[in-house]
VEXTORVEX-432107 format. One line per field, with one value per atom (N, C-alpha, C): atom name; residue number from 0; x, y, z. Coordinates in Angstrom, 2 decimals. Example, Ala and Ser with C-alpha at 12.3 -4.5 7.8 and 13.67 -1.06 7.14 Angstrom:
atome (N  CA  C  N  CA  C)
num (0  0  0  1  1  1)
xx (13.19  12.30  13.20  12.85  13.67  12.90)
yy (-5.69  -4.50  -3.30  -2.25  -1.06  0.03)
zz (7.80  7.80  7.80  7.08  7.14  7.87)
// end
This chain:
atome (N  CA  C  N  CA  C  N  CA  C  N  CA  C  N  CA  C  N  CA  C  N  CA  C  N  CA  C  N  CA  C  N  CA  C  N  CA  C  N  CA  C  N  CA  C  N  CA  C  N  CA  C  N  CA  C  N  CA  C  N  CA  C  N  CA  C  N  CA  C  N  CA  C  N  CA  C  N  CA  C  N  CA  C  N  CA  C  N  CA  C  N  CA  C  N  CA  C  N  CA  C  N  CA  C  N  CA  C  N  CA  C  N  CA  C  N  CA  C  N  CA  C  N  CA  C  N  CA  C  N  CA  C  N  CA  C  N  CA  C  N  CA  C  N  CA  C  N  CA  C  N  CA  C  N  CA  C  N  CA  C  N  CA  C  N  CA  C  N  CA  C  N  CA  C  N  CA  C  N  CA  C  N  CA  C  N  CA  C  N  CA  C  N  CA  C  N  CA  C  N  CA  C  N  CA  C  N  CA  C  N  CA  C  N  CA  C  N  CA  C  N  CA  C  N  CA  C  N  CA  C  N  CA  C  N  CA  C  N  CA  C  N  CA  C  N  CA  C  N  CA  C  N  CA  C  N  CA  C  N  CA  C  N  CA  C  N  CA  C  N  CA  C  N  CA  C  N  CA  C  N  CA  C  N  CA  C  N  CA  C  N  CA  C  N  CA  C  N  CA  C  N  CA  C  N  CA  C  N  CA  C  N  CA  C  N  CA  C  N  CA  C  N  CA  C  N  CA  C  N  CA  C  N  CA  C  N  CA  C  N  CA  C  N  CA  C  N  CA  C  N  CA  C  N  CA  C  N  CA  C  N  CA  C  N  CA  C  N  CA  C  N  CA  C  N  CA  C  N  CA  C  N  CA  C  N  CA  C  N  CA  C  N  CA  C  N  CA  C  N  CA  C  N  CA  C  N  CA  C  N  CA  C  N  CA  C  N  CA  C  N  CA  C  N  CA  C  N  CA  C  N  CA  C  N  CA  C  N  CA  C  N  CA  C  N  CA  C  N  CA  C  N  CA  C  N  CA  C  N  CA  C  N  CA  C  N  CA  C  N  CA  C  N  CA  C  N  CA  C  N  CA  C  N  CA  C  N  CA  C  N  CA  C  N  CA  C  N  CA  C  N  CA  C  N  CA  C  N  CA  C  N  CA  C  N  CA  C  N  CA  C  N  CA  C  N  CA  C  N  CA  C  N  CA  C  N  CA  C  N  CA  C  N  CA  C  N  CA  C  N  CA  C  N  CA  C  N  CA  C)
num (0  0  0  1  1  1  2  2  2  3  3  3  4  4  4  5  5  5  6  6  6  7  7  7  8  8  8  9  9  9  10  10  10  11  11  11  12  12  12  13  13  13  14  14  14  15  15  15  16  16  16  17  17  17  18  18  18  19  19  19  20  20  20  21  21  21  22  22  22  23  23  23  24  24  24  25  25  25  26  26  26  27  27  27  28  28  28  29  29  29  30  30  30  31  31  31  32  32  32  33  33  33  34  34  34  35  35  35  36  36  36  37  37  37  38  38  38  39  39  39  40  40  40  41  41  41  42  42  42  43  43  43  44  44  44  45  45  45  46  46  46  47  47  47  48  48  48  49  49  49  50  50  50  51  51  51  52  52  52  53  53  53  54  54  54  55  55  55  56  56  56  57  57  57  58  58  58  59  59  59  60  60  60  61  61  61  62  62  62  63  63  63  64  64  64  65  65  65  66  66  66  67  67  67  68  68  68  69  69  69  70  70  70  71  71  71  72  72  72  73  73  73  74  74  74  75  75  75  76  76  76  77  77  77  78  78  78  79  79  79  80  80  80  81  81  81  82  82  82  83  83  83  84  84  84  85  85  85  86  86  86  87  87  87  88  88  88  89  89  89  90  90  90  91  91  91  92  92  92  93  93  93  94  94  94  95  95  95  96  96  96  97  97  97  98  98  98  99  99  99  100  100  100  101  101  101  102  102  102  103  103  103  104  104  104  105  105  105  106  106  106  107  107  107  108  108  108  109  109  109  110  110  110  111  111  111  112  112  112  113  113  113  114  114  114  115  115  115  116  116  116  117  117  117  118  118  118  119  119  119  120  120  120  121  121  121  122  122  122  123  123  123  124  124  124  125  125  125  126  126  126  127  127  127  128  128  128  129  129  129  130  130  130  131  131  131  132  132  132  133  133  133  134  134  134  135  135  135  136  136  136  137  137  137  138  138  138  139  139  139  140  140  140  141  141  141  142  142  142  143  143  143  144  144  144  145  145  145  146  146  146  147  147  147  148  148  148  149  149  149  150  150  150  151  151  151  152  152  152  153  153  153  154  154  154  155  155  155  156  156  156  157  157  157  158  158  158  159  159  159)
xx (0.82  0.00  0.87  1.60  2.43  3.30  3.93  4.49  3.60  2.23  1.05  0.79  0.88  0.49  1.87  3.23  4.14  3.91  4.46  3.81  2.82  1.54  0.78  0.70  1.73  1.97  3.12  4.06  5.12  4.27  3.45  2.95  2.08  1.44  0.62  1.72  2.57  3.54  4.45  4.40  5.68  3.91  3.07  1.71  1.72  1.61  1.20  1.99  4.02  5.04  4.86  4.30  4.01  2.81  1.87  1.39  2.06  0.99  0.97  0.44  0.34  -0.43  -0.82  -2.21  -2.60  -3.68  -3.48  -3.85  -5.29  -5.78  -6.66  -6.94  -8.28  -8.52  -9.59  -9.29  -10.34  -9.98  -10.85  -11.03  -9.84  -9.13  -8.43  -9.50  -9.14  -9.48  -10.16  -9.91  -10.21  -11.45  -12.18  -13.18  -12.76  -11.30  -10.85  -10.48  -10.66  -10.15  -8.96  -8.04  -6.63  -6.30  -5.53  -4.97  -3.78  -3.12  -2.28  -1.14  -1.45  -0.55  -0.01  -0.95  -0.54  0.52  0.13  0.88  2.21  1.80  2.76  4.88  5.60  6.98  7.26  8.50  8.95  10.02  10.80  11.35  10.37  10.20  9.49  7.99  7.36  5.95  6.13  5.84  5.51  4.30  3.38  1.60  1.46  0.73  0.68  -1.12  -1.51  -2.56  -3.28  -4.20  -3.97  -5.42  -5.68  -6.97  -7.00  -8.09  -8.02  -7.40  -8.48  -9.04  -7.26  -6.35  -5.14  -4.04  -3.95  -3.09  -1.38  -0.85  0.43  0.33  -1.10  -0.98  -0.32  -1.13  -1.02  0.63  1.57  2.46  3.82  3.15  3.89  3.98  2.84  2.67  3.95  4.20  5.08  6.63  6.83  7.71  7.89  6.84  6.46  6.28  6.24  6.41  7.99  8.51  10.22  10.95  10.08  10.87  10.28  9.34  8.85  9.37  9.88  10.28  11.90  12.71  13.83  13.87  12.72  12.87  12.51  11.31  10.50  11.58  12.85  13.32  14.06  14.30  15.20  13.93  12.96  11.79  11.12  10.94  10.01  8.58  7.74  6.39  5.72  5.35  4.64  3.31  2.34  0.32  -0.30  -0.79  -1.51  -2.58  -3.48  -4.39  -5.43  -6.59  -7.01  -8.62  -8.82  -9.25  -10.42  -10.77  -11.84  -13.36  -14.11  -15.63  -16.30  -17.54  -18.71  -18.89  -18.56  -18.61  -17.70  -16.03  -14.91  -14.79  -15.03  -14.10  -14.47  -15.16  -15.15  -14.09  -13.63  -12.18  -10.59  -11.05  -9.47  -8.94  -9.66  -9.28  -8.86  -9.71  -9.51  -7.60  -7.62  -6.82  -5.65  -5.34  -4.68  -3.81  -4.70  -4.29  -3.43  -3.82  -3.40  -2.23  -1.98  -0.53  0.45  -0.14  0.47  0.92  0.07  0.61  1.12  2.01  2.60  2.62  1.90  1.76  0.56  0.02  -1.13  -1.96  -3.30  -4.33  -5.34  -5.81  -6.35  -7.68  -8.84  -9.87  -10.17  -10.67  -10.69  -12.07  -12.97  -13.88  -14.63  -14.57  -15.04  -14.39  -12.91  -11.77  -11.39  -11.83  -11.54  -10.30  -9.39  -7.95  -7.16  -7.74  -7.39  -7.39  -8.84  -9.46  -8.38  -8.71  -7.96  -6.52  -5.99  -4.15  -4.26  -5.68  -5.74  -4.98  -4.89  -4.56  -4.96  -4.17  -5.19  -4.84  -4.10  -3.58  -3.94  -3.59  -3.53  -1.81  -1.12  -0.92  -0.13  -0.42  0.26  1.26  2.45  3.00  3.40  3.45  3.79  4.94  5.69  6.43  6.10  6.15  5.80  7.05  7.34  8.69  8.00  8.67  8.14  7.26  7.30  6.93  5.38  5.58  4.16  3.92  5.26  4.95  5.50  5.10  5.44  6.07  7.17  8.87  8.76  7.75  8.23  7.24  6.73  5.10  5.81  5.09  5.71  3.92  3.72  2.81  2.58  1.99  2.68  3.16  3.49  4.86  4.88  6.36  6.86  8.08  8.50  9.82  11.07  11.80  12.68  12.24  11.31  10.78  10.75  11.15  11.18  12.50  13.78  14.71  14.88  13.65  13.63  13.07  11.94  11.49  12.84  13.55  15.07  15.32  16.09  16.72  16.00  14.79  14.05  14.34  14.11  13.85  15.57  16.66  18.11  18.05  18.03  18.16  17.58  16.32  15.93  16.17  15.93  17.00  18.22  19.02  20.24  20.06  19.12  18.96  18.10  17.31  16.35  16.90)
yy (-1.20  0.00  1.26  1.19  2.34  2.58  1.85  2.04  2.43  2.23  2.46  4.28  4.32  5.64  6.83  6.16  7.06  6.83  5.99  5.83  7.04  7.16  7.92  9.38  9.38  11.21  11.41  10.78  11.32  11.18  10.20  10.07  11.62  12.28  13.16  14.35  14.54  15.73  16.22  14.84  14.87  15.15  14.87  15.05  16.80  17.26  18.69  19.44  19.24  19.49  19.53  18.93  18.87  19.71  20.35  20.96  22.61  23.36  24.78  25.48  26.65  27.64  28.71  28.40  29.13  30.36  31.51  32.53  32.56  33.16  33.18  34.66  34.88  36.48  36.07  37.01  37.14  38.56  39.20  40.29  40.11  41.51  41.84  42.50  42.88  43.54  44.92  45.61  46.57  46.08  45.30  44.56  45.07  44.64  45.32  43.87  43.08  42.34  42.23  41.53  41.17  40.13  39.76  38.39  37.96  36.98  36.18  36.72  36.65  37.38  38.79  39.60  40.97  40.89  40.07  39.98  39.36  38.52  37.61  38.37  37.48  37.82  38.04  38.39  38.47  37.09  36.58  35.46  34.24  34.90  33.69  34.53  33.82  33.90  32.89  33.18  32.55  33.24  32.74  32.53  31.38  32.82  32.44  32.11  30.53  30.21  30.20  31.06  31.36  31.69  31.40  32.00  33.11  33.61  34.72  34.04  33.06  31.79  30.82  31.16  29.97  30.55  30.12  30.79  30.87  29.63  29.76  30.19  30.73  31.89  32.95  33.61  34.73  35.37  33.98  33.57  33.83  33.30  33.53  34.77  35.59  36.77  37.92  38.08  39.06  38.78  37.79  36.62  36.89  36.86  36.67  38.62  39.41  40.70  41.00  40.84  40.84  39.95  39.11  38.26  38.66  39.52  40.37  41.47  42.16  43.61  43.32  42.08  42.02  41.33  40.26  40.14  40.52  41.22  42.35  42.71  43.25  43.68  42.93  41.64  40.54  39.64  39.97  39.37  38.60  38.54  37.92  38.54  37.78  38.67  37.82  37.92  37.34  37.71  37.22  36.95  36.26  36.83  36.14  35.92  34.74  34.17  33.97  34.43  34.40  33.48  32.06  31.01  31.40  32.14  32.46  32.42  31.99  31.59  32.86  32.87  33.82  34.10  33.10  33.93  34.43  34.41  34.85  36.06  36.17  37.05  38.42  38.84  40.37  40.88  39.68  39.84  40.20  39.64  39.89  40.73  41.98  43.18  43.93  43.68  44.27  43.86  42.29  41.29  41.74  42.25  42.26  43.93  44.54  46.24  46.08  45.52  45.01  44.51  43.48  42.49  43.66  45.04  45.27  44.98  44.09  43.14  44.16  43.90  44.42  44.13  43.14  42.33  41.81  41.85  42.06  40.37  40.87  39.49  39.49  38.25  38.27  36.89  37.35  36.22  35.17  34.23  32.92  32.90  32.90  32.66  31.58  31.08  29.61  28.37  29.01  28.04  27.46  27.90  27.81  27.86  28.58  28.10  27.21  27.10  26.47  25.32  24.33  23.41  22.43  23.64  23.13  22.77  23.77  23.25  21.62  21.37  20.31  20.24  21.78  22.36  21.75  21.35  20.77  21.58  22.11  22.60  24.19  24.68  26.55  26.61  26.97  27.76  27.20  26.81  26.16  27.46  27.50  28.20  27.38  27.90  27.34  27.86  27.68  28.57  28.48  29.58  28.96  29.93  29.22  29.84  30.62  31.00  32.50  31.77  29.90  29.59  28.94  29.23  29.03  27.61  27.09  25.67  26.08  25.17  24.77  24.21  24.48  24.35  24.07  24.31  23.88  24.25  23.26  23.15  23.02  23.84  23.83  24.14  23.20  23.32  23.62  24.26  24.92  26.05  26.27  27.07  27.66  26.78  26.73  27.95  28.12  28.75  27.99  28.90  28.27  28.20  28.32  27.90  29.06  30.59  31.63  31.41  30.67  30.51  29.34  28.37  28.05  28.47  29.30  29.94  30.56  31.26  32.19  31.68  29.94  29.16  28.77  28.54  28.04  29.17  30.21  31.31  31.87  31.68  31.71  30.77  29.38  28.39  28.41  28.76  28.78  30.58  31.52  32.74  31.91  31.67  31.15  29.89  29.94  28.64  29.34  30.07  30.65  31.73)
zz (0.00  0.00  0.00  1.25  1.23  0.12  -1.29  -2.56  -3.41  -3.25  -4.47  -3.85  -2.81  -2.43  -2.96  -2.63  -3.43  -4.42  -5.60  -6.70  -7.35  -6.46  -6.63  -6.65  -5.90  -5.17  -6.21  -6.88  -7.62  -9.05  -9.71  -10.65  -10.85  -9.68  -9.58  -9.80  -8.94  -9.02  -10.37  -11.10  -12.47  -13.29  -13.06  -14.12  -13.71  -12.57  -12.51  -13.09  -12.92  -13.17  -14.89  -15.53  -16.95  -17.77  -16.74  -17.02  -17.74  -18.06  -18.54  -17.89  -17.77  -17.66  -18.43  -19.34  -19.92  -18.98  -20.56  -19.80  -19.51  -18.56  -17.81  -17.08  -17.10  -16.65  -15.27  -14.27  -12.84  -13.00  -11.93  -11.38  -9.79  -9.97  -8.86  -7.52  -6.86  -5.94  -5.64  -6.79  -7.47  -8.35  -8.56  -9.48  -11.03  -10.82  -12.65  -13.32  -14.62  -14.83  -15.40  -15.16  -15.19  -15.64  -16.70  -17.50  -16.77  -17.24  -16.67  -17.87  -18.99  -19.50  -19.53  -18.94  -18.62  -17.36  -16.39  -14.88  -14.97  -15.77  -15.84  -15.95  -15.56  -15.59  -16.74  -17.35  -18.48  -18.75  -16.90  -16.77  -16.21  -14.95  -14.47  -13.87  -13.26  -11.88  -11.41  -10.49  -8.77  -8.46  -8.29  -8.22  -6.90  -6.33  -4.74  -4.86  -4.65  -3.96  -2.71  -1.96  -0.50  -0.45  0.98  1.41  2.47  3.07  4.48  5.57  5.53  6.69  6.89  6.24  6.06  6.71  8.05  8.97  8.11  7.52  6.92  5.80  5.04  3.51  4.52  5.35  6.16  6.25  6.69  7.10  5.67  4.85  3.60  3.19  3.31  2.52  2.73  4.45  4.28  3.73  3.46  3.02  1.43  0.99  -0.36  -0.92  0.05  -0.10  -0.66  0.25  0.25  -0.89  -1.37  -2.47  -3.58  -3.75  -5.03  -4.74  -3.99  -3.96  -4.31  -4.24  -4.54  -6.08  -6.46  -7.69  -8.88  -8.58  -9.37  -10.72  -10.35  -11.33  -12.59  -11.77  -12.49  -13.13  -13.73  -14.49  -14.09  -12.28  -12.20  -11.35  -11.74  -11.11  -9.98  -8.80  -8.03  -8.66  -8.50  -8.55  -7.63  -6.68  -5.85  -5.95  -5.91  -6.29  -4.81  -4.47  -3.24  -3.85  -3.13  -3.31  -2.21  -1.63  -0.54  -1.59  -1.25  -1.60  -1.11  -1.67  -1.58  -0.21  1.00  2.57  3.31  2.39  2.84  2.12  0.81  -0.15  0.09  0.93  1.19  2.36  2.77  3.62  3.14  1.69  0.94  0.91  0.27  -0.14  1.54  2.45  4.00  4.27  4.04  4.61  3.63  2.29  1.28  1.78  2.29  3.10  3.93  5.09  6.60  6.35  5.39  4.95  4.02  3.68  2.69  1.50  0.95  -0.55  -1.65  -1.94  -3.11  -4.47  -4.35  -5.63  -6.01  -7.32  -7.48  -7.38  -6.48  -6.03  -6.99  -7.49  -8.01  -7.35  -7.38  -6.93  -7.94  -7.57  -7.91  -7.11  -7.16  -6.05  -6.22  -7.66  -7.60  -8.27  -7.48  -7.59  -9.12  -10.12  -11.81  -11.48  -11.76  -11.53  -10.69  -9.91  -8.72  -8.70  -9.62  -9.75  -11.04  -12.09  -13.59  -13.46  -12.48  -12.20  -10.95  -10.54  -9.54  -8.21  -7.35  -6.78  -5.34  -4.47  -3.15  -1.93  -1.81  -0.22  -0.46  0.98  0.46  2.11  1.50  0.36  -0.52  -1.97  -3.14  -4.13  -4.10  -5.18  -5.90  -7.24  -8.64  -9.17  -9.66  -10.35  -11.71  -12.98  -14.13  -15.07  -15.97  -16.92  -17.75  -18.47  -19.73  -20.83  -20.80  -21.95  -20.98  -20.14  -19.12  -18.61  -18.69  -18.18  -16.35  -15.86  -14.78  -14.27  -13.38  -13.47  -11.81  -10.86  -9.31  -8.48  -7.60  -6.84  -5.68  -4.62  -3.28  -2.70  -1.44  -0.54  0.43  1.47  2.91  2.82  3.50  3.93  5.87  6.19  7.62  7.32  8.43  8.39  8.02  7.13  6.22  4.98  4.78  3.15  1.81  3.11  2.09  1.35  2.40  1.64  0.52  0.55  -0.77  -1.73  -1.73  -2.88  -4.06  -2.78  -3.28  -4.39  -3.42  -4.00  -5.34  -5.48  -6.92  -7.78  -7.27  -8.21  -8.68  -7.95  -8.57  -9.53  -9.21  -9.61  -11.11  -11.36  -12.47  -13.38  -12.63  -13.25  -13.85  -13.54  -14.18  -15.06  -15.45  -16.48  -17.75  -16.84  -17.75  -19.18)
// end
């Protein structure tokens, strides 16, 4: 059992890892709509999946502030993606102030993106390359983990 279940979880991860990301439009926060290709990096994105309600989104964010304010210039774009439903989502925009986000949120409110990439945890980042595939899935986030984002995002800068 326990080999059918890895099996399962790497078969799933190299399937997501193979995916794309095509473009796709929601409304920001501002009720303005916004594409994925407008936001998008010129090198990479890192597209933050997160809710109000998700004590370690919360946790990431000021994290995820500081790693867009340092990579912003070297082509890559953070997008945050806020997964809150019809009895949360009037919290975002409150919750998006308070955190100071610097980087632009975009709602999902009935998880269409969220669903199509087969997305299960919050908070899920993606990384996706210029040709829009998807290059590195990370779930959670504990302390220590801003220094792997870094690390992904050098790692693939220098390849890219």
């Amino acid at each position: 059992m326990k080999k059918w279940i890895v099996a399962f979880i790497t078969f799933a991860f190299a399937n997501l890892q193979a995916q794309t990301v095509t473009d796709f439009q929601l409304k920001d926060i501002e009720n303005t709509s916004r594409s994925f290709s407008e936001l998008k990096g010129e090198k990479l994105t890192l597209i933050d999946f997160w809710t109000t309600w998700c004590k370690p989104c919360n946790k990431a964010i000021p994290e995820l502030n500081k790693i867009y304010n340092t990579y912003k210039d070297k082509g890559v774009a953070i997008i945050g993606i806020s997964c809150d439903g019809p009895r949360s989502i009037a919290k975002v925009a409150p919750l998006s102030k308070s955190l100071q986000i610097q980087y632009p949120i975009l709602l999902d409110i009935d998880s269409e993106i969220k669903n199509r990439l087969n997305l299960m945890a919050f908070p899920t980042l993606i990384l996706v390359n210029s040709k829009g595939k998807i290059i590195w899935i990370h779930e959670g986030f504990v302390s220590g983990d801003a220094e792997l984002i870094i690390a992904e995002l050098e790692r693939n800068l220098n390849t890219n």
